[in-house]
N, C-alpha and C positions, 0 to 999 in steps of 0.2 A: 401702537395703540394699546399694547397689552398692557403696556406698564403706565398708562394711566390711568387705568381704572382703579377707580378707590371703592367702588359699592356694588356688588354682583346681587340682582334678583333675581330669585327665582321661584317659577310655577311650581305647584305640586302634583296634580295628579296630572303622567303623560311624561312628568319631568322630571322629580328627584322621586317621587314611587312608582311603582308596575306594576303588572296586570290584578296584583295580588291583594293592592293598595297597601305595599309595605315600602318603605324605604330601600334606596338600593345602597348595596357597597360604593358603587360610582357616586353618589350625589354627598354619602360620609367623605369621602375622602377630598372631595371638591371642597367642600365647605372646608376642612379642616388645613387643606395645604393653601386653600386662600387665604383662609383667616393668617394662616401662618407667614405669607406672605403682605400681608397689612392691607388687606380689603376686606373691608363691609361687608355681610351677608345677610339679607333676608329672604322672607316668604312674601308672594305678592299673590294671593289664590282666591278662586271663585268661592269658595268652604268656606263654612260658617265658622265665627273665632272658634267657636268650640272644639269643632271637628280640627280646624289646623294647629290646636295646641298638642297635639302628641306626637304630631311628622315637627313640629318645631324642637321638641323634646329632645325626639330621636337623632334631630342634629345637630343639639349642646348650643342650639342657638337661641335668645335671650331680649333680641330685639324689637320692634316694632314688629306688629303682624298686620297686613296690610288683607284684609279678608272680604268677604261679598263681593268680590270683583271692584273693590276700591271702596266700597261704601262707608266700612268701618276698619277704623285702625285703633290698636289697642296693644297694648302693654302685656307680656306674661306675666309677668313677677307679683304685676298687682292689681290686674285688669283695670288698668285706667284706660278711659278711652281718648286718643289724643287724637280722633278724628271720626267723626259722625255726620252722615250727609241728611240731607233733609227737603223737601216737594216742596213745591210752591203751594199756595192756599190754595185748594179746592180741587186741584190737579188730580191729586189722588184717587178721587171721590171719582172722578169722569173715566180714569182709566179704569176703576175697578168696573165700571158701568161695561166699558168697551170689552173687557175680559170675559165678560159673564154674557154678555149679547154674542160672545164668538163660541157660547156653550162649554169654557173653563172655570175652573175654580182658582182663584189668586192664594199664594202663602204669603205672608208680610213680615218680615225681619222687623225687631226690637231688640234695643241694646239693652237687652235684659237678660245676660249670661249670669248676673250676680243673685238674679231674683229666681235662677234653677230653670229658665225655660229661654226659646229662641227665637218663635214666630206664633203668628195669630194664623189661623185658615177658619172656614164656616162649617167642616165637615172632615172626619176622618175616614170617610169611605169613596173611594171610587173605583167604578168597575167598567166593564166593557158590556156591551148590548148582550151577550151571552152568560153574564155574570160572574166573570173573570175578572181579578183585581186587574187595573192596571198597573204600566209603572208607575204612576203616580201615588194609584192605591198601594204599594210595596214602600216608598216616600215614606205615605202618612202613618203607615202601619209602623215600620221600622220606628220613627221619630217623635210615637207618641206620646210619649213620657216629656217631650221638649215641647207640645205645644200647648196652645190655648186655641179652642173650640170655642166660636164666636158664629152662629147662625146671624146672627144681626151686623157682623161688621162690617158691613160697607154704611150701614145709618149711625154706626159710634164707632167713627176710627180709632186707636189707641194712637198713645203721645210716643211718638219718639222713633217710626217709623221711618227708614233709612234706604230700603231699598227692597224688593219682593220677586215670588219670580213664578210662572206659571211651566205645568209638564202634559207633554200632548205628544202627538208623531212629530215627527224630524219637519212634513207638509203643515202640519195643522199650526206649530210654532212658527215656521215661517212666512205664512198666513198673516196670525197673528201679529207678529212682528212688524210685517208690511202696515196691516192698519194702525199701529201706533204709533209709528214713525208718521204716517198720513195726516192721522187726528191729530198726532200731539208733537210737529215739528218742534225743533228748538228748545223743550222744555223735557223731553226725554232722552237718557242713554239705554236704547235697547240692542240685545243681542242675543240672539239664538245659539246654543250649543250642545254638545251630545253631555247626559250626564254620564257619568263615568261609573256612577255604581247600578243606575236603574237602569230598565229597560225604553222609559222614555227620554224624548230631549225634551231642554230646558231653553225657554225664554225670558232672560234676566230682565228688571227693568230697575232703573236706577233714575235720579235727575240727571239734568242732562250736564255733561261736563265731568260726571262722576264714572270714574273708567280706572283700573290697576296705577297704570302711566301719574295721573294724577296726583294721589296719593304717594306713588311713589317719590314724585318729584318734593312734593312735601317735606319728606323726612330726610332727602338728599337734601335740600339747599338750608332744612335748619342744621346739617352738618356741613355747612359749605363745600357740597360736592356739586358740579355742574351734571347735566344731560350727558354732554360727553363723555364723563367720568365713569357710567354707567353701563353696567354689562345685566342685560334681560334677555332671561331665557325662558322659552314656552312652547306651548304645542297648540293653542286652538285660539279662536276666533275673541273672546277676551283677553288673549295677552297681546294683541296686533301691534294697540298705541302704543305698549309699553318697548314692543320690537323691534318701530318705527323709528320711537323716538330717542332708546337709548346711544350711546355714542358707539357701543357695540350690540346689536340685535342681532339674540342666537335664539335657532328653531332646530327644535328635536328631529333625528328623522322618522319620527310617526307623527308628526305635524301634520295638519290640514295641509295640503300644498299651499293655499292663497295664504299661510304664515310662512310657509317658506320660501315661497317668491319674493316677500320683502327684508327677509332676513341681511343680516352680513356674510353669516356663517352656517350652514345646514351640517350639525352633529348626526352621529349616528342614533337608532332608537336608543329607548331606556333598559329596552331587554338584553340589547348589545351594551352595554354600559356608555354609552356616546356620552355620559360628563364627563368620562376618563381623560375626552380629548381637547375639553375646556380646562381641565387643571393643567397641561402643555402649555396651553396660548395663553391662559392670564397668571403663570406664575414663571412663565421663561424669562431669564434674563440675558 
């Protein structure tokens, strides 16, 4: 198995960084004795392109960045985008309804890294009944210079809208989540997960179909590489399909369990360096 993989992805936060959100020695030297052994390597992460262009940086690596949890795929060298997802008409418009009726505020991603900014929200405040930011309110604060403050936008959506994602408790998301999938069968990919840097979780929402996996398969078959061919590494509940479906599916061990139940292989965490023991299996001959 090992020596057919031609394209290794992998997560970022949980996966090639740590607690620290730095890049680990394990996830350098993976990358670098792969590439050295003649497989592919990218990033396939929940992070915004922005955010994933410096863990891409930091690992000399140059190719498709597969970002928003598959939404958007873009280019470093020259931020072209060679892959932007997009809602069906009107769809949007109902879910921002169903979000704001569940007492959240929506953030909405725009491929507008070029124009200095990342997403639309209606409000850079939010706190808790005692007047405590929450993590959400920690989000808007930290991210304010990248957004655009729109009190009106769910009545004037902007163009180019790709994928959004709202931040509540771990219950309140999954709540959430449950009513969207209800309403909006078939025409959404939702999913709940812990964010990594806040204190709140996140519930992604993307069209439906649009997931890591996807994307990635994208950029494998305009490289004529198969599913099989493919070694996906992750730790939480958006990298599942990619886990599922690559020809090798590897989960961290600080995975979610329900990721490492469908794994191939279950590595050690990141704080034990567990890439250490992917560069063994996909570079032995």
């Amino acid at each position: 198995m090992a020596q057919s993989i031609k394209l290794l992805v992998l997560d970022i936060d949980g996966t090639v960084t740590d607690s620290r959100h730095e890049v680990t020695d394990a996830a350098r030297k993976l990358v670098l004795e792969s590439q050295a052994a003649g497989i592919r390597v990218i990033l396939a992460t929940g992070r915004r392109y922005r955010d994933a262009l410096p863990v891409a940086a930091a690992l000399g690596l140059c190719g498709p960045l597969v970002t928003a949890s598959g939404a958007l795929v873009k280019v470093p060298s020259n931020h072209e985008t060679l892959f932007r997802s997009c809602f069906e008409d009107d769809v949007l418009a109902q879910v921002l309804d169903c979000i704001i009726e569940f007492g959240h505020e929506p953030v909405l991603y725009t491929d507008s890294f070029n124009e200095g900014f990342d997403f639309y929200c209606r409000t850079l405040v939010a706190r808790n009944e005692d007047g405590t930011t929450t993590g959400f309110g920690e989000y808007l604060q930290w991210n304010k210079q990248l957004a655009r403050v729109s009190p009106t936008l769910c009545e004037s959506l902007p163009e180019e809208i790709f994928s959004g994602f709202v931040m509540g408790s771990e219950g309140e998301m999954e709540q959430l989540e449950s009513a969207l999938n209800t309403r909006f069968s078939n025409v959404l990919s939702v999913h709940t997960i812990r964010s990594p840097r806040y204190s709140d979780w996140l519930c992604e929402i993307a069209p439906a179909g649009i997931d890591k996996w996807s994307s990635v398969l994208q950029i494998a078959q305009s490289w004529g590489i198969s599913a099989q061919g493919i070694c996906a590494v992750g730790d939480d509940r958006n990298d599942l399909p990619m886990i599922v479906g690559a020809g090798l599916g590897v989960a961290m061990g600080n995975a979610r369990h329900e990721v490492q139940d469908v794994a191939d292989h279950v590595l050690g965490g990141y704080e034990a360096g567990g890439l250490l023991e992917l560069v063994d299996i996909l570079t032995s001959r």
